[in-house]
Z-matrix of the N, CA and C atoms (Angstrom, degrees):
N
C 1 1.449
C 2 1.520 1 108.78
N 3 1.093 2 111.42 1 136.77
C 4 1.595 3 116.17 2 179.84
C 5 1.612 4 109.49 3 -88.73
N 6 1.413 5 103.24 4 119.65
C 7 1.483 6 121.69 5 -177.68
C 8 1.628 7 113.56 6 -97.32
N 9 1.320 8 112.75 7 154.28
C 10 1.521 9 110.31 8 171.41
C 11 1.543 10 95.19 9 -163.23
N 12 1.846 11 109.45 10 92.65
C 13 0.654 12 110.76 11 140.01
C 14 1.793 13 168.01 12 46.12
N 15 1.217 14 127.93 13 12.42
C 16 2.266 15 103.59 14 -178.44
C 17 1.024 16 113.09 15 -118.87
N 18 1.068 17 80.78 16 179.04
C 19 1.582 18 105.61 17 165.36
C 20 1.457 19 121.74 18 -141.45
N 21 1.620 20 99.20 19 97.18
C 22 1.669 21 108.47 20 -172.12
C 23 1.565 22 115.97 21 -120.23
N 24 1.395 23 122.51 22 159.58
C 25 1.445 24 112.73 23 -164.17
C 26 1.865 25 85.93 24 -114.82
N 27 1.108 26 100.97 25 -174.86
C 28 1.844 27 109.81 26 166.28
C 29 1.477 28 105.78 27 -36.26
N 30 1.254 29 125.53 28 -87.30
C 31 1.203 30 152.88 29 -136.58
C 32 2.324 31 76.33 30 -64.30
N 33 0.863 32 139.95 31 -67.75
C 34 0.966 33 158.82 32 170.46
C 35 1.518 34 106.65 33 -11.39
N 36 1.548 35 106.72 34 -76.13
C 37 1.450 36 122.29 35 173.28
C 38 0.901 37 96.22 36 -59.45
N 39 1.576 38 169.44 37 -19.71
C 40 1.002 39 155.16 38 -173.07
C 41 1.924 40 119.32 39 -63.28
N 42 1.754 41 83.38 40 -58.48
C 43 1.354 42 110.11 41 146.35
C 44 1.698 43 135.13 42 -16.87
N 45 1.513 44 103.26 43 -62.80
C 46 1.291 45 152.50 44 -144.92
C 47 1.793 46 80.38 45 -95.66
N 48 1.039 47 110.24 46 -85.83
C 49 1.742 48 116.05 47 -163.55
C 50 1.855 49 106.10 48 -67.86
N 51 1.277 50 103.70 49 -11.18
C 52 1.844 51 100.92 50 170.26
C 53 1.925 52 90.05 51 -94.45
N 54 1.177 53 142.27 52 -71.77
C 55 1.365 54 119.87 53 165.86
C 56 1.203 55 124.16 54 -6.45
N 57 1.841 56 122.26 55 -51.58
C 58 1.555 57 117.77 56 -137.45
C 59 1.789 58 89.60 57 -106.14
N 60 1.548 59 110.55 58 -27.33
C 61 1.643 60 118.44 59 165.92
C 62 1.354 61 122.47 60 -64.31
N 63 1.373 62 124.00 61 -45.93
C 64 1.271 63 123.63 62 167.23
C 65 1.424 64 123.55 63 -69.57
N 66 1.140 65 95.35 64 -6.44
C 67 2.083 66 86.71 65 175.01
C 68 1.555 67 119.19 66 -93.44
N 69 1.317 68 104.10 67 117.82
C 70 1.470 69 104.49 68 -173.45
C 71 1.027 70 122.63 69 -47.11
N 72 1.488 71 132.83 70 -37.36
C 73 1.588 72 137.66 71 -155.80
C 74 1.253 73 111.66 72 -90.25
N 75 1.685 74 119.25 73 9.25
C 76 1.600 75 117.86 74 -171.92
C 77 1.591 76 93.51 75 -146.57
N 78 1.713 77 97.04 76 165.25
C 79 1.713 78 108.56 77 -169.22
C 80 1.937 79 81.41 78 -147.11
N 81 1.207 80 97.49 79 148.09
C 82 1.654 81 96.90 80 137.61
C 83 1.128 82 141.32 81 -86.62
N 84 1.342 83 130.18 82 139.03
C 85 1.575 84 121.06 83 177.75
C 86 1.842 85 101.21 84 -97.96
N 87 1.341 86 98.99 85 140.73
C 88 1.167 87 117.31 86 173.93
C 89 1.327 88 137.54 87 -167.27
N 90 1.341 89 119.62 88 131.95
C 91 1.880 90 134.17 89 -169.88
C 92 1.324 91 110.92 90 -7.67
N 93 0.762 92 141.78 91 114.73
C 94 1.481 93 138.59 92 149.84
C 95 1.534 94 127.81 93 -105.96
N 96 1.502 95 104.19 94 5.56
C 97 1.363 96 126.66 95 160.99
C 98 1.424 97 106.08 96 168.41
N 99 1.629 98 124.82 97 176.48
C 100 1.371 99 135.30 98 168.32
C 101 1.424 100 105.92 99 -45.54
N 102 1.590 101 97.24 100 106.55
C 103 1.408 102 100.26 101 164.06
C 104 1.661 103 122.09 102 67.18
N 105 2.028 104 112.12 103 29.65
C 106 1.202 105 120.75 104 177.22
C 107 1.216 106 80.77 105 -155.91
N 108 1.696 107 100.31 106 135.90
C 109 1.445 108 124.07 107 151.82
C 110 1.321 109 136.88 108 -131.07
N 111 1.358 110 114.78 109 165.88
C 112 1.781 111 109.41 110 -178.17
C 113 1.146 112 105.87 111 -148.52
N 114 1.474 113 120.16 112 170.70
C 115 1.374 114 126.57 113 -166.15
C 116 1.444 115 101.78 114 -112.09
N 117 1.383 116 93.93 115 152.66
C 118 2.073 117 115.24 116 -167.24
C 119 1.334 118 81.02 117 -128.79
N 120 1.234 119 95.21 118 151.81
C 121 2.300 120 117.16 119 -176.88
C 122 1.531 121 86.96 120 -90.83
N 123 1.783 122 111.08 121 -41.49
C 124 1.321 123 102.00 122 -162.89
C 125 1.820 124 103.74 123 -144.49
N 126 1.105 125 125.00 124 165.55
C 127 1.538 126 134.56 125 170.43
C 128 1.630 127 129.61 126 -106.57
N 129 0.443 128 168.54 127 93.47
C 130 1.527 129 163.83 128 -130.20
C 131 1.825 130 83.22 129 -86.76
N 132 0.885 131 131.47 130 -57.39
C 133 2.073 132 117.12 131 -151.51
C 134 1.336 133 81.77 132 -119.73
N 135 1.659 134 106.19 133 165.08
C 136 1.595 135 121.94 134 136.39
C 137 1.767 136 121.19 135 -97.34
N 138 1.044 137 135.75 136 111.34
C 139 1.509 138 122.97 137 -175.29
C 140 1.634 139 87.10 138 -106.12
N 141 1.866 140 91.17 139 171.86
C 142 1.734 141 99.71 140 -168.33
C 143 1.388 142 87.66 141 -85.74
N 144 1.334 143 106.40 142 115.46
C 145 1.545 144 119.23 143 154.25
C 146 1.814 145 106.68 144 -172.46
N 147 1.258 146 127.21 145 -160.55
C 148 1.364 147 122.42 146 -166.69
C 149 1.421 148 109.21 147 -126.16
N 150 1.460 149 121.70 148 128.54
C 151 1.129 150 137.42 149 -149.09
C 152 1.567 151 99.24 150 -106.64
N 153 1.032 152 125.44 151 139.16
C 154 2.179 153 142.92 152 153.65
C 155 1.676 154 87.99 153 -81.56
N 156 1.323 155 111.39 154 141.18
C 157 1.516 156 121.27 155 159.50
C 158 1.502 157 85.85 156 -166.10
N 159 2.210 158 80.74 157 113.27
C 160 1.826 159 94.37 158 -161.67
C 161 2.271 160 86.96 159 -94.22
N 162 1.453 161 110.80 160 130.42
C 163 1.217 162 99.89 161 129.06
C 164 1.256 163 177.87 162 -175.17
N 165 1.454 164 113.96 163 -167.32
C 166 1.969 165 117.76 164 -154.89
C 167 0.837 166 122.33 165 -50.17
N 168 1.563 167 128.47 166 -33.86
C 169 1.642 168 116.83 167 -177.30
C 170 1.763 169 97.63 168 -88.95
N 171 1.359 170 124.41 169 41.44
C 172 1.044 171 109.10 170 164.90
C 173 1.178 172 119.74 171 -102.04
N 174 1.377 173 140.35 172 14.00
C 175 1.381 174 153.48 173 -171.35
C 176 1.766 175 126.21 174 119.47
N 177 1.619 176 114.46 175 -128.91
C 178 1.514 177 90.80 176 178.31
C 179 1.253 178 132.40 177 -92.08
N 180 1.488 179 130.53 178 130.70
C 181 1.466 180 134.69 179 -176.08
C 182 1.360 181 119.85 180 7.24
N 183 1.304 182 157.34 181 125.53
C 184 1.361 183 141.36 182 155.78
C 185 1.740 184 109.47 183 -69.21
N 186 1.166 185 118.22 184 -10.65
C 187 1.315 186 138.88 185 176.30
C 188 1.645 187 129.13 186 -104.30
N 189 1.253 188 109.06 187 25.01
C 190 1.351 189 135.78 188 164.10
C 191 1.587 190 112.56 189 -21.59
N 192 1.321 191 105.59 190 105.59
C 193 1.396 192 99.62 191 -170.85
C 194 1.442 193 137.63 192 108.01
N 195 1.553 194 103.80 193 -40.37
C 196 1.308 195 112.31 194 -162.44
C 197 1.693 196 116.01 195 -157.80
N 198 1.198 197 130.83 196 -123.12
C 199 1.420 198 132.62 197 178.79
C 200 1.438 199 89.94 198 -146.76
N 201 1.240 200 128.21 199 -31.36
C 202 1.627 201 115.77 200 -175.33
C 203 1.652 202 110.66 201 -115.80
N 204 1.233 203 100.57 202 165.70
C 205 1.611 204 111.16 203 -168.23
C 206 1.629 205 102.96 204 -119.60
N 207 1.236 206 110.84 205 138.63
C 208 1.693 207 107.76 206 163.01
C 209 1.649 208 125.43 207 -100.50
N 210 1.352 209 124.03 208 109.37
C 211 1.482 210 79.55 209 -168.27
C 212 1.109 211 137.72 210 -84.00
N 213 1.475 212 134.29 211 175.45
C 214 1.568 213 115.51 212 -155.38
C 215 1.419 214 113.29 213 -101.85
N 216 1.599 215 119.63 214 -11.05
C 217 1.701 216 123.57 215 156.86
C 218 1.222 217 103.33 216 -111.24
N 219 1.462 218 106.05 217 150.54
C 220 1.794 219 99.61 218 -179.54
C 221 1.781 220 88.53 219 -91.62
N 222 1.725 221 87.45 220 165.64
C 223 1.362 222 103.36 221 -176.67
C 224 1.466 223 101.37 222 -110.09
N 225 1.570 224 106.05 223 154.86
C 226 1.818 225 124.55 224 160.29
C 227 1.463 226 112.94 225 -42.57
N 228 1.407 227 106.70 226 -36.20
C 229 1.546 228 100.93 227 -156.30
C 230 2.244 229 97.36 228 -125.75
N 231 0.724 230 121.60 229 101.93
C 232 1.683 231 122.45 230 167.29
C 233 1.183 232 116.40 231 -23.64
N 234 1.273 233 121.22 232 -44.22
C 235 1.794 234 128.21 233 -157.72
C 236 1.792 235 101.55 234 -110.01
N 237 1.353 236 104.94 235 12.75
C 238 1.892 237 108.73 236 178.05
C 239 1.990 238 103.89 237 -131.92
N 240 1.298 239 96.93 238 96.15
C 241 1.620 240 98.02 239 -169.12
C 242 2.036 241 105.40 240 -59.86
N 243 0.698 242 119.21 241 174.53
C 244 1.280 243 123.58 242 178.13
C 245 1.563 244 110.73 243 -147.71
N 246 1.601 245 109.03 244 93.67
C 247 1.754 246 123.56 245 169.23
C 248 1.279 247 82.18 246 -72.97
N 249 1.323 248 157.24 247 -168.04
C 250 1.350 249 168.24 248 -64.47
C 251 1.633 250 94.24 249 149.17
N 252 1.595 251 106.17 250 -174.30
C 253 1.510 252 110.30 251 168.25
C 254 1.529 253 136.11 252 -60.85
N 255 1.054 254 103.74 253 136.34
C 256 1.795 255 99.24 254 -171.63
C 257 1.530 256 124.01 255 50.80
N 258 0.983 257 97.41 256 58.96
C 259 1.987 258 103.88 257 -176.32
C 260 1.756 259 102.05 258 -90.89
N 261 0.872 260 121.83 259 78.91
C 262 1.757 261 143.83 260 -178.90
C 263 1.408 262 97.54 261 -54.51
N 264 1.071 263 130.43 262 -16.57
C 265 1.715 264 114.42 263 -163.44
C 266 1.752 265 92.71 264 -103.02
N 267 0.999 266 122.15 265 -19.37
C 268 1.465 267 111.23 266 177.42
C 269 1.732 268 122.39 267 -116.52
N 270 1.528 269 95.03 268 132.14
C 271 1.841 270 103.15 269 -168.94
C 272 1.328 271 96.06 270 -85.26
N 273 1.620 272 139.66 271 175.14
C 274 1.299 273 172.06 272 -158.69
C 275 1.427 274 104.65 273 -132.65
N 276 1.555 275 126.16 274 121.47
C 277 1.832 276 122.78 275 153.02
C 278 1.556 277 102.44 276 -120.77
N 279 1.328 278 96.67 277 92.27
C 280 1.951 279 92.24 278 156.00
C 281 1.238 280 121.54 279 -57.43
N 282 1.232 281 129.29 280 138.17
C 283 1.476 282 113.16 281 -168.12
C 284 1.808 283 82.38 282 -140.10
N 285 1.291 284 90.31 283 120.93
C 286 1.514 285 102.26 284 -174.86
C 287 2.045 286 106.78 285 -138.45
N 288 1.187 287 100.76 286 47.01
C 289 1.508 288 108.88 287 176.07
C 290 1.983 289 114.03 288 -15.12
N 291 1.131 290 113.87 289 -60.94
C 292 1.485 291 144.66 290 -154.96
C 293 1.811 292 124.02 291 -138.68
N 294 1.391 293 126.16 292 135.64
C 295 0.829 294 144.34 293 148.99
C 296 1.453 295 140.62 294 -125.34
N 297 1.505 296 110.73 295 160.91
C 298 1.768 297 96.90 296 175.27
C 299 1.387 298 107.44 297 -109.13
N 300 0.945 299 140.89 298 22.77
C 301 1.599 300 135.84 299 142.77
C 302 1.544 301 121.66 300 -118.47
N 303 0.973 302 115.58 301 104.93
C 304 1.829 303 140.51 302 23.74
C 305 1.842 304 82.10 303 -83.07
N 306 1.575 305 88.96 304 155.28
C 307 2.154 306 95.82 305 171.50
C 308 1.555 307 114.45 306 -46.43
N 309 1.035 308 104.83 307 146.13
C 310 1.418 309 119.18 308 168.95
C 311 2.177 310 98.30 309 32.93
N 312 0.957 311 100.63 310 66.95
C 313 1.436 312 121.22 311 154.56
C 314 1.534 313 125.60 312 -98.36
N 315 1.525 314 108.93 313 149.47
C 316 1.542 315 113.93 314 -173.78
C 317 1.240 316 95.43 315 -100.45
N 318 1.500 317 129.79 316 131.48
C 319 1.496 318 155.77 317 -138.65
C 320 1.191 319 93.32 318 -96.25
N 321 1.729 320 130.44 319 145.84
C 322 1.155 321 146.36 320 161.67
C 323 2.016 322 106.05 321 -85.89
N 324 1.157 323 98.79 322 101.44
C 325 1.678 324 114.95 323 -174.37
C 326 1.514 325 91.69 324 -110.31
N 327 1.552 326 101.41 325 165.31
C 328 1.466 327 118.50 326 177.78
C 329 1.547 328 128.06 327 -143.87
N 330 1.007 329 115.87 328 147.22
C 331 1.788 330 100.36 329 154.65
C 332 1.484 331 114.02 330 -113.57
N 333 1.446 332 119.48 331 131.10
C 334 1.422 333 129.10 332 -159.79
C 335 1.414 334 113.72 333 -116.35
N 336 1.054 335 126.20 334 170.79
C 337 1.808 336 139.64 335 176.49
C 338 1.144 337 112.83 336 -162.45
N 339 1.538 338 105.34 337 139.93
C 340 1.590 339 101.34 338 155.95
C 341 1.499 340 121.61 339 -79.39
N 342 1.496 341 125.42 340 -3.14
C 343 1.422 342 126.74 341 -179.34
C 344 1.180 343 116.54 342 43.04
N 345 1.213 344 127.69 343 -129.95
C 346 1.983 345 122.07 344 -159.61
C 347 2.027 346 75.51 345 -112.57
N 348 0.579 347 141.57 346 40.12
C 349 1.742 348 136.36 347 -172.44
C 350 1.803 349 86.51 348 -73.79
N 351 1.339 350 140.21 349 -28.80
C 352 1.119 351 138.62 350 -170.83
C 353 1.959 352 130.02 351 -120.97
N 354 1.986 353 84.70 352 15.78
C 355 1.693 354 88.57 353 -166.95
C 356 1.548 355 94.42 354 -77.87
N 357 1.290 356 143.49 355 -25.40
C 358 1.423 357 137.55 356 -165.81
C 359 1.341 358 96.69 357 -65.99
N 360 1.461 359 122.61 358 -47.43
C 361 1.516 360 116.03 359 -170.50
C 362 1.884 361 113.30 360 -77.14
N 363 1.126 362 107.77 361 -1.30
C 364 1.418 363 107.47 362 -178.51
C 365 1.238 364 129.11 363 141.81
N 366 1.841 365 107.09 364 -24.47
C 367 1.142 366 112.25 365 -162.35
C 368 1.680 367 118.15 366 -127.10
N 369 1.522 368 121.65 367 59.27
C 370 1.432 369 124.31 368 -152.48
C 371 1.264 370 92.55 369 -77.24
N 372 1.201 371 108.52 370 166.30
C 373 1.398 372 130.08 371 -174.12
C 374 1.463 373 115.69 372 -78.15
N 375 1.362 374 122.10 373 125.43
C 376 1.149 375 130.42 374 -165.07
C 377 2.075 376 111.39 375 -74.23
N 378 1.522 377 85.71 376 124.22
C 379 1.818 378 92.00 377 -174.90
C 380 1.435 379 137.45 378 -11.19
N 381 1.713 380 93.71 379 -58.51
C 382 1.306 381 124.88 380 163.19
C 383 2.035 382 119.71 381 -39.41
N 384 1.419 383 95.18 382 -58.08
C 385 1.326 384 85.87 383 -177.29
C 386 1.814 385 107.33 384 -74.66
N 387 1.447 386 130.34 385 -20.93
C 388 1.437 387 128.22 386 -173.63
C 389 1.608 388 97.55 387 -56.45
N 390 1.197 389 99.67 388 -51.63
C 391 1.864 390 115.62 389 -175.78
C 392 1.445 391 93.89 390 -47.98
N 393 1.430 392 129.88 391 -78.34
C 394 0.796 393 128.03 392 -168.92
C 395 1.486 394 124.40 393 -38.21
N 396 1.200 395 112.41 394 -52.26
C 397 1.613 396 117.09 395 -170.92
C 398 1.374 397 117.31 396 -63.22
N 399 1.779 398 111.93 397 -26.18
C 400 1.218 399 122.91 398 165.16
C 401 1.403 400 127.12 399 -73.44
N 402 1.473 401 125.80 400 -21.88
C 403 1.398 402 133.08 401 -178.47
C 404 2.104 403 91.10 402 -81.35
N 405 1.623 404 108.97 403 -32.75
C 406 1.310 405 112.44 404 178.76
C 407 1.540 406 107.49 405 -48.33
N 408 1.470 407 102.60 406 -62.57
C 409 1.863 408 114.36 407 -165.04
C 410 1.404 409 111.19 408 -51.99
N 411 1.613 410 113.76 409 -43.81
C 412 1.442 411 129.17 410 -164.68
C 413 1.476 412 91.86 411 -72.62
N 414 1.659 413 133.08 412 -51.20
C 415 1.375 414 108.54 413 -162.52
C 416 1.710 415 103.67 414 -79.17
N 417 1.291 416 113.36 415 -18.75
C 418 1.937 417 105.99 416 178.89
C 419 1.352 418 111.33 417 -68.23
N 420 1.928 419 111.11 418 -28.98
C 421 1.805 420 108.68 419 -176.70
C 422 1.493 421 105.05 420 -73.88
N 423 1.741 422 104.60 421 -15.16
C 424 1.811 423 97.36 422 -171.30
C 425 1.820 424 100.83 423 -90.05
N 426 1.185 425 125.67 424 -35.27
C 427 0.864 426 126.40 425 -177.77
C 428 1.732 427 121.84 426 -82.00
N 429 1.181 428 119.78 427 -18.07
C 430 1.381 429 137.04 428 -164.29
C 431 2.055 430 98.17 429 -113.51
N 432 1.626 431 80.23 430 168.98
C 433 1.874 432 90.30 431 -169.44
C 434 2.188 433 86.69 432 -135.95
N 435 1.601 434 85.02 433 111.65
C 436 2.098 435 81.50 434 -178.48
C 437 1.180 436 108.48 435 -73.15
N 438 1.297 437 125.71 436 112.09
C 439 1.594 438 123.22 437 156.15
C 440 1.548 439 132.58 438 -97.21
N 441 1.390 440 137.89 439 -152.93
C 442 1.259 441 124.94 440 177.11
C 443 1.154 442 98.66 441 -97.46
N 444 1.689 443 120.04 442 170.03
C 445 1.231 444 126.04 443 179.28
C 446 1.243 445 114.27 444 -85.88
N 447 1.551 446 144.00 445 139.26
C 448 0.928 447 137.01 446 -130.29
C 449 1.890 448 147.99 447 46.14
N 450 1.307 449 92.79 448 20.79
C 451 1.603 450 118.27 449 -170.20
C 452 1.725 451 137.87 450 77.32
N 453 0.853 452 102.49 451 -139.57
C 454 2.251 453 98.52 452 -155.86
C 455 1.881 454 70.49 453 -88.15
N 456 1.195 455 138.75 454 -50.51
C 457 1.485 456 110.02 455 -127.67
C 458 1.933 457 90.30 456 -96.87
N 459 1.267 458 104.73 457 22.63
C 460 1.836 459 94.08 458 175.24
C 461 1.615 460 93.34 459 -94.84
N 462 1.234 461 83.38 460 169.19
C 463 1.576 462 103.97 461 174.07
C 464 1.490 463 111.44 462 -99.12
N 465 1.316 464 132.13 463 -12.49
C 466 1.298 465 128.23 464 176.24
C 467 1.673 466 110.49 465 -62.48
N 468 1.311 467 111.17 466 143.79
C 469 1.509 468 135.98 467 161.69
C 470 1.989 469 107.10 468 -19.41
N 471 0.740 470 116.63 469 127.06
C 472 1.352 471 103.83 470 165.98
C 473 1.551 472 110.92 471 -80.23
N 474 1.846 473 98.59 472 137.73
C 475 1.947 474 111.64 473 -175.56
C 476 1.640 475 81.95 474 -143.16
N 477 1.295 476 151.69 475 3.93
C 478 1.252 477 120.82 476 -178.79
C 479 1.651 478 104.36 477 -126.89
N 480 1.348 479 105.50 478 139.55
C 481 1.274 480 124.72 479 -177.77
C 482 1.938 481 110.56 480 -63.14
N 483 1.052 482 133.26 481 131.26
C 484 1.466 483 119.68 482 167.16
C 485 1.335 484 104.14 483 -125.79
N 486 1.460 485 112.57 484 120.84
C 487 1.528 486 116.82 485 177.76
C 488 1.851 487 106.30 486 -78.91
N 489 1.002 488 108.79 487 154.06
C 490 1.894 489 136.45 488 -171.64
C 491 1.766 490 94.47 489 -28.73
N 492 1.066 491 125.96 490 -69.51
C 493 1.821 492 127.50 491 -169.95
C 494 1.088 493 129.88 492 -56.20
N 495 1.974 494 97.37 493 -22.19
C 496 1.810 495 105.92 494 -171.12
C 497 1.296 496 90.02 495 -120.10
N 498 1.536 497 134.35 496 7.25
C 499 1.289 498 127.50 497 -178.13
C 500 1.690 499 105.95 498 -87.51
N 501 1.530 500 85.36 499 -61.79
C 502 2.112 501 81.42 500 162.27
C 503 1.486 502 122.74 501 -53.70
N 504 1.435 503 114.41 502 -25.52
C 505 1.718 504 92.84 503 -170.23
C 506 1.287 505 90.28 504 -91.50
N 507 1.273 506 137.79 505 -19.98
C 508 1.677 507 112.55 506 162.78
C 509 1.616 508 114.01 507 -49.45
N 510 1.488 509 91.69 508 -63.97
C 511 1.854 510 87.06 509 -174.94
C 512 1.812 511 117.26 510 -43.81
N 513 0.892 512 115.40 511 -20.67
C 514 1.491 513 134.72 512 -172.52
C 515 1.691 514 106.30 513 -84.52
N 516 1.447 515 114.22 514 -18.00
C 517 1.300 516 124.57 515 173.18
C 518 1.543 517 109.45 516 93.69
N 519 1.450 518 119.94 517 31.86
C 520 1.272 519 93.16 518 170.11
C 521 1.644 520 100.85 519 -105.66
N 522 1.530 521 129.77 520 152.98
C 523 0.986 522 131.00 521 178.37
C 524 1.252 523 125.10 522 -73.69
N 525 1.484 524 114.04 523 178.23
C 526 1.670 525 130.04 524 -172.05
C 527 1.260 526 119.55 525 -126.56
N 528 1.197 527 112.41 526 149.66
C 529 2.079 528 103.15 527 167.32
C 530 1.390 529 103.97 528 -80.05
N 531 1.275 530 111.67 529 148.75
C 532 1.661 531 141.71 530 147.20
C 533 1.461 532 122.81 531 -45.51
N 534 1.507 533 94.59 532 -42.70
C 535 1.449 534 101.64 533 -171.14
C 536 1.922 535 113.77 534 -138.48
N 537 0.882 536 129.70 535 135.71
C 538 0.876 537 127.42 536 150.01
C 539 1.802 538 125.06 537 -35.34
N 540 1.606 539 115.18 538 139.93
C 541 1.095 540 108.14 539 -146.28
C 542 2.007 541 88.61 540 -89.34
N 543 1.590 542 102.93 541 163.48
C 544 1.440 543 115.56 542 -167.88
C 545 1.713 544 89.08 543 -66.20
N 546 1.344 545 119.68 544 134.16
C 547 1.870 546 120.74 545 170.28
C 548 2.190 547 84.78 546 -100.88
């Protein structure tokens, strides 16, 4: 699965969700009851939880028919939709602002893909979204500063993106997660 990385605070995602609203070629999917969803152009907040951002020019509708979707296995969890295996047309935003280990830490969040992880078996990832994920990386490397995981004073390689709000309060000494939090 193709990972990317941050470390962003509020003020950050703010950023982040005016980026992910203004881009034409993507919507969010989201609950509109147990086990029904529909797509929003745009969101008003990001809260810490994990985001569907289905997208459209990646081939046919996930919304076949209508504006809302049912899904066709129910899921463990209400607030985590479940397309089936390898569903390429839709990206992942963990949005993990904050944690309390270490206290009052800025959360290791991500944006995720399954990428071609499923084209050998039949089902490669449609053009549209490759493009996409790459216009994704390029605007987080232009907008973001890569540091190490777990902050300035490790010695590891830098792999995590830090957007402008949580980049100073690192430098300022406040800490980071290691890991992304258990969903």
């Amino acid at each position: 699965m193709a990972w990317l990385p941050i470390y962003a605070d509020k003020a950050d995602f703010q950023i982040i969700l005016e980026w992910l609203n203004n881009d034409p070629e993507t919507v969010f999917v989201v609950a509109s009851s147990p086990g029904r969803w529909v797509a929003k152009e745009s969101l008003d907040a990001l809260e810490s939880r994990r985001y569907c951002i289905w997208h459209r020019k990646s081939g046919p509708e996930l919304f076949q028919g209508g504006t809302e979707w049912e899904e066709p296995a129910s899921s463990t969890d209400p607030d985590n939709l479940y397309f089936g295996t390898g569903e390429a047309r839709v990206f992942w935003l963990d949005v993990c602002p904050g944690v309390s280990s270490p206290p009052a830490a800025i959360g290791l969040s991500n944006f995720g893909w399954v990428g071609n992880r499923f084209g050998l078996s039949g089902k490669p990832a449609p053009a549209g979204a490759e493009v996409w994920w790459r216009r994704l990386g390029r605007w987080v490397r232009k907008s973001a500063t890569k540091i190490p995981r777990g902050g300035l004073n490790s010695q590891a390689a830098p792999e995590i993106w830090a957007f402008p709000s949580a980049h100073q309060a690192i430098i300022l000494g406040k800490p980071c997660a290691s890991n992304p939090p258990l969903r």
